[in-house]
N, C-alpha and C positions, 0 to 999 in steps of 0.2 A: 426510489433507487434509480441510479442513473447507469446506463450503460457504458462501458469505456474500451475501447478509446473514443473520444466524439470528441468536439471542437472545440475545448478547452485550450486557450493560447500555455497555460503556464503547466500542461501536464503534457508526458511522455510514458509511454510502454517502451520495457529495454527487456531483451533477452540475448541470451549466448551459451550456448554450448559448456555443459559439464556440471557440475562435476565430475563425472562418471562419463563413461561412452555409450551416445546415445540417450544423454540427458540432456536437459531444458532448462535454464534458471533464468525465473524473471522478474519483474519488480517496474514499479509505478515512483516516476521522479516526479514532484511535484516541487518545483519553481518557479519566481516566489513561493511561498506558503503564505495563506492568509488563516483569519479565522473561520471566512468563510470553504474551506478544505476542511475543515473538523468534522469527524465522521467515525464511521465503521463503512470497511472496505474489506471487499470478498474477490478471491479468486476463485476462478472455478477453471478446471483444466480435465480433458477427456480425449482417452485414444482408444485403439483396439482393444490397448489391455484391461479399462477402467476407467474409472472416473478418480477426481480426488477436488477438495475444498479445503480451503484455509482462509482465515480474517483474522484484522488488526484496525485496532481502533486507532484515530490520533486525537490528540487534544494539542493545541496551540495554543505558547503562553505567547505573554506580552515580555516575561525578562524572567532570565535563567533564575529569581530568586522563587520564582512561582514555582518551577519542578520542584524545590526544597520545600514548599509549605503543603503538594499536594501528591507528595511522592507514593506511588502504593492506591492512591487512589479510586486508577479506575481499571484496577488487576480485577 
């Protein structure tokens, strides 16, 4: 497991305000994407009130005909 942010050129953390007052939303850009970014990727987020976790996998094709042959996959 890698920890993030760290010195990746082609990845960014991005956050901003809302939806709600007094909320957070954030999210991981990764540009380019290669195959080597292929993975399972975890947030993990904690304040006074709580803690809370979410993850999403990515799988990276070579050509938009691959998502049509491996659609459903890897649900």
């Amino acid at each position: 497991m890698e920890l993030l942010p760290g010195d990746r050129e082609n990845l960014a953390i991005q956050t901003r305000g809302g939806p709600e007052k007094h909320e957070v939303t954030g999210w991981v850009l990764i540009s380019p994407l290669s195959k080597e970014d292929a993975g399972e990727y975890e947030c993990h987020a904690s304040n006074a009130k709580g803690e809370a976790t979410a993850s999403a996998k990515i799988h990276v094709v070579e050509t938009l005909h691959e998502i049509a042959l491996t659609k459903g996959r890897w649900c």
